[in-house]
VOGU-3710 file (C-alpha; in Angstrom, 3 decimals, decimal comma):
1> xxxxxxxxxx> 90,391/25,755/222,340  90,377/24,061/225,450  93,681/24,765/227,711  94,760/20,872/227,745  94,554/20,904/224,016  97,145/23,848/224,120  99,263/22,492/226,460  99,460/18,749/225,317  99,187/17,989/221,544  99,530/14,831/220,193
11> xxxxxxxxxx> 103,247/14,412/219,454  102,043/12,371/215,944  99,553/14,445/214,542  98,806/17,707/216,958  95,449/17,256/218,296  94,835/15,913/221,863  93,492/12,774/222,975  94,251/10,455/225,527  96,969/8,915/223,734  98,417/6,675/226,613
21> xxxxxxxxxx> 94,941/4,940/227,385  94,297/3,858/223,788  92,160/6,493/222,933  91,709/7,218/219,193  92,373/10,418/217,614  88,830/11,606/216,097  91,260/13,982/213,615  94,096/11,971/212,244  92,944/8,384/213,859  96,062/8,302/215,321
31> xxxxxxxxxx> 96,191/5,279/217,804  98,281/3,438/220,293  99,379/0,245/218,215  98,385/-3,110/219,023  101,191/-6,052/220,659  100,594/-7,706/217,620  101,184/-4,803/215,199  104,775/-4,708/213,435  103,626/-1,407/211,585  104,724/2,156/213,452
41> xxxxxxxxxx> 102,589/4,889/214,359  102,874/6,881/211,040  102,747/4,096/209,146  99,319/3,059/210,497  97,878/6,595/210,324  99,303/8,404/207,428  99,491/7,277/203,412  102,915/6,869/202,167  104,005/9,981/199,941  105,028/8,432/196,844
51> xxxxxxxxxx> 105,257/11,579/194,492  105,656/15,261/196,092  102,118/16,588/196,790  100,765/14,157/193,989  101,128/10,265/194,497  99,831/8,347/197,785  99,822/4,587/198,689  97,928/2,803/201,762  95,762/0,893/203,172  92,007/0,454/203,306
61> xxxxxxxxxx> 92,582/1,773/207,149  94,160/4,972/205,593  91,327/5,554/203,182  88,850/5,109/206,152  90,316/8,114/207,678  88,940/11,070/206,014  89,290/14,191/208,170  93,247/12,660/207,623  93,245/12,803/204,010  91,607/15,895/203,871
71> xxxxxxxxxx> 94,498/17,162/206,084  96,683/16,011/203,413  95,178/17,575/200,442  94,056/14,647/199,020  90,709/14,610/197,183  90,793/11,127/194,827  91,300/7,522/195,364  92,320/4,752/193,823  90,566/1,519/195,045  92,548/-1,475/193,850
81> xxxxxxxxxx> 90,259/-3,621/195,689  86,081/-4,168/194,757  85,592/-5,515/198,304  86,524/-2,448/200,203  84,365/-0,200/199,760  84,382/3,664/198,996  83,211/5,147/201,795  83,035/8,816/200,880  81,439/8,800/197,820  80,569/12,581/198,393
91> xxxxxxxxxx> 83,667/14,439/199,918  86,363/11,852/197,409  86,418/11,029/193,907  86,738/7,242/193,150  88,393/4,461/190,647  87,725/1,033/191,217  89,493/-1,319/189,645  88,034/-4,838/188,329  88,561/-7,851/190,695  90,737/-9,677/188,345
101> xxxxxxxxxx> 93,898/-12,059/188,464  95,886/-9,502/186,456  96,071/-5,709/187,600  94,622/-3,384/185,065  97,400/-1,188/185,034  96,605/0,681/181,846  93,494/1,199/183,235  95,041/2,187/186,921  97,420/4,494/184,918  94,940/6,480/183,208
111> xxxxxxxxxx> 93,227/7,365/186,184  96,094/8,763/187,495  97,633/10,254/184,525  93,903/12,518/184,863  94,503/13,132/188,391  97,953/14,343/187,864  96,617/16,811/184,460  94,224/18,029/186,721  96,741/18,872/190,159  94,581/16,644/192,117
121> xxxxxxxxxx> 96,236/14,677/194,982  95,407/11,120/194,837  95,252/7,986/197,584  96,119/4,764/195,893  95,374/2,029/198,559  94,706/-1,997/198,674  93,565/-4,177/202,066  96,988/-3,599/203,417  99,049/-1,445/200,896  101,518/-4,199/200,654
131> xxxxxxxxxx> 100,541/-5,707/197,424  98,306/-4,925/194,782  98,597/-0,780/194,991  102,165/-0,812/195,213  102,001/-2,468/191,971  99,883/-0,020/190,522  102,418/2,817/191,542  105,360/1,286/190,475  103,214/0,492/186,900  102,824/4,114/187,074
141> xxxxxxxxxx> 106,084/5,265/187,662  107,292/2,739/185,040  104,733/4,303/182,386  105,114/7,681/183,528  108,855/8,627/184,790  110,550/6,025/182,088  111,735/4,391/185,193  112,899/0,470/184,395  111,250/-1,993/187,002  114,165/-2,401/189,707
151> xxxxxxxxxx> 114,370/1,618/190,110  110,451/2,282/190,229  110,365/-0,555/193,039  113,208/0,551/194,893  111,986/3,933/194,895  108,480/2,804/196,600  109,989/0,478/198,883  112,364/3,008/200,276  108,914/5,506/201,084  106,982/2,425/202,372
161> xxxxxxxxxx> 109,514/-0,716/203,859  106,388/-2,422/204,281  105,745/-3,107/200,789  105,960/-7,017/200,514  104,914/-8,131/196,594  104,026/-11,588/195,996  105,431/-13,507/192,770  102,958/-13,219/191,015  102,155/-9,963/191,006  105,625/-9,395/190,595
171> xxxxxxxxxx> 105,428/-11,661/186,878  102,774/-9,327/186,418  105,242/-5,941/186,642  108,105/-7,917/184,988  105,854/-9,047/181,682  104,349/-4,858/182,019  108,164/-3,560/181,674  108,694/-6,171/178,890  105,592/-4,379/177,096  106,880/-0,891/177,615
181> xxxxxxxxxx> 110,680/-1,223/177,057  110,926/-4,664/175,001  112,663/-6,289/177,663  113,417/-6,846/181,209  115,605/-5,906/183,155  118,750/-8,662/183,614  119,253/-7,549/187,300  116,064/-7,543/189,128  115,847/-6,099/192,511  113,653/-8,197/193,763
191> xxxxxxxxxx> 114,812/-12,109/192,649  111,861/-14,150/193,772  113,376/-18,022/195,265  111,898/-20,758/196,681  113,674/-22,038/199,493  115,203/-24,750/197,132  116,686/-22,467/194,563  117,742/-19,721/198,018  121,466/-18,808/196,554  124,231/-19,361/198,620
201> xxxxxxxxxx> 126,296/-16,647/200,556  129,983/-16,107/200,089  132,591/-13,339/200,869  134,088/-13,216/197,208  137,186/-15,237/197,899  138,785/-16,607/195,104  137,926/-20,141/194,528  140,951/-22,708/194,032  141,545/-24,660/191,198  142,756/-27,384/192,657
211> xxxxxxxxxx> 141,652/-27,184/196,486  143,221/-29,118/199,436  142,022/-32,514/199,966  140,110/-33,135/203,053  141,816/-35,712/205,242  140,139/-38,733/205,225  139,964/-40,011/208,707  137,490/-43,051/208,134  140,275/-44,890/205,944  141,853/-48,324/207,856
221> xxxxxxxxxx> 144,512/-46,918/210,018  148,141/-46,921/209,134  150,622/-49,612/209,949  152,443/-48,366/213,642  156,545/-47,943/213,323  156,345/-50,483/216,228  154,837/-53,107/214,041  157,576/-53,104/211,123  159,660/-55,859/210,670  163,275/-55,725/212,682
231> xxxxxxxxxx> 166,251/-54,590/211,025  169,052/-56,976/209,785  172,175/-55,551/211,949  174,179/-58,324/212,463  174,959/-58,917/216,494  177,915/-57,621/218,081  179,566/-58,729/221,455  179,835/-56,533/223,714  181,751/-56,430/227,276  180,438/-54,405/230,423
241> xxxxxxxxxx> 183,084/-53,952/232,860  186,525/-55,840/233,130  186,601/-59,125/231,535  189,357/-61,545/232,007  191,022/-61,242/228,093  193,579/-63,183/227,391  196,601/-61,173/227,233  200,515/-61,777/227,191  202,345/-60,100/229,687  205,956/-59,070/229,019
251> xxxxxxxxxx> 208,315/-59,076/231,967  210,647/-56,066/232,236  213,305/-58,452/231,928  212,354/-59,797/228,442  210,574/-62,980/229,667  207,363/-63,804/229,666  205,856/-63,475/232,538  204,192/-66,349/234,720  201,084/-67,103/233,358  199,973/-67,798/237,132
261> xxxxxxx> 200,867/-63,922/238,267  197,830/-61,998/238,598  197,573/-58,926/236,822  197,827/-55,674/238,812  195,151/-53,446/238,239  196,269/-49,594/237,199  194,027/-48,275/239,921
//
């Protein structure tokens, strides 16, 4: 082994390549992702372990990678997809499924029920692994483990987030659990909506019987307390200062007083 290999392995998969200037793995085809790709390293370069040691789901670029799956023990495939083709015919064992509308999944299940009898390790893999061969596995798990829809989904989507089923395929699984349990489940965990019928969100307040009324502020406006009519308060007279009143003046003496004195003011 050469001394660089020793000294820098691949922090992904363990062999050395030029990692940093997009040079691809010849093991593992490990890789330096694209801008454009969402997906992480391991996602791109390694199946999804479904099952311990058993169950795998992918991609078409996983099942290109054969020195990979050979790392991984894995020594059948699943091909959920006629148009990609099998390209190991002599170092993999195949099943291709029939380019139909409707997934074969008693067909897919058999297949794997074999692999499983026999201890082989086994790729299950679409274009993208997104779609049709999570289906398959989450058939499977239905079929095999007993598992009701919502729990065999969950449990793929939580080993591969990128799993993204499309409504119809996801009829498909719902009319496949009604065939193997007699019903569906009443609480899917995937609830397919258009964006007419998205739900609304709410923070489980309790709603009001009989709520506030919103003020209405386009109504004519209200009559001002300026523009009411006056009130009937009969007038009063009334004297600023010192008026001249007519007033009697008693003299000390007993006698009126001259009406021509002038009054003394009690300043």
């Amino acid at each position: 082994m050469r001394k660089r290999e020793r000294e820098n392995p691949c922090a992904v998969c363990g062999h050395y390549h030029k990692y940093e200037e997009g040079e691809v793995c010849g093991v593992c085809g490990h890789r330096i992702p694209a801008s454009s790709e969402k997906v992480g390293i391991q996602t791109s370069a390694f199946p999804s372990e479904i099952l311990p040691e058993f169950l795998y789901l992918g991609s078409y670029d996983n099942a290109s990678r054969a020195e990979l799956l050979k790392t991984q023990g894995i020594s059948r495939v699943l091909n959920t997809v006629p148009a990609c083709q099998n390209l190991y015919k002599n170092s993999f064992t195949y099943h291709c499924l029939q380019d139909e509308k409707s997934l074969p999944f008693d067909d897919a299940i058999q297949f794997l029920e074999q692999c499983e009898k026999d201890k082989a390790r086994v790729l299950v893999h679409c274009m993208s692994g997104k779609n049709r061969s999570p289906a398959i596995v989450i058939a499977y798990l239905m079929k095999r483990k007993g598992w009701r829809l919502a729990q065999s989904y969950q449990w793929v989507k939580d080993r591969r987030p990128s799993v993204d089923l499309t409504s119809a395929v996801y009829q498909q699984l719902e009319d496949y659990e009604r065939k193997i349990f007699g019903s569906i489940e009443s609480a899917p965990t995937l609830p397919v909506f258009s964006l007419s019928e998205a739900p609304s969100f709410a923070f489980s307040f309790p709603k009001t019987i009989n709520p506030v009324p919103v003020p209405a502020f386009n109504l004519p406006a209200m009559t001002s307390i300026f523009d009411r009519p006056a009130l009937s308060i009969p007038p009063h007279e009334f004297t600023f200062g010192a008026g001249q009143n007519e007033k009697k003046v008693v003299d000390i003496g007993g006698s009126p007083a001259n009406e021509n004195d002038t009054m003394m003011d009690g300043s």
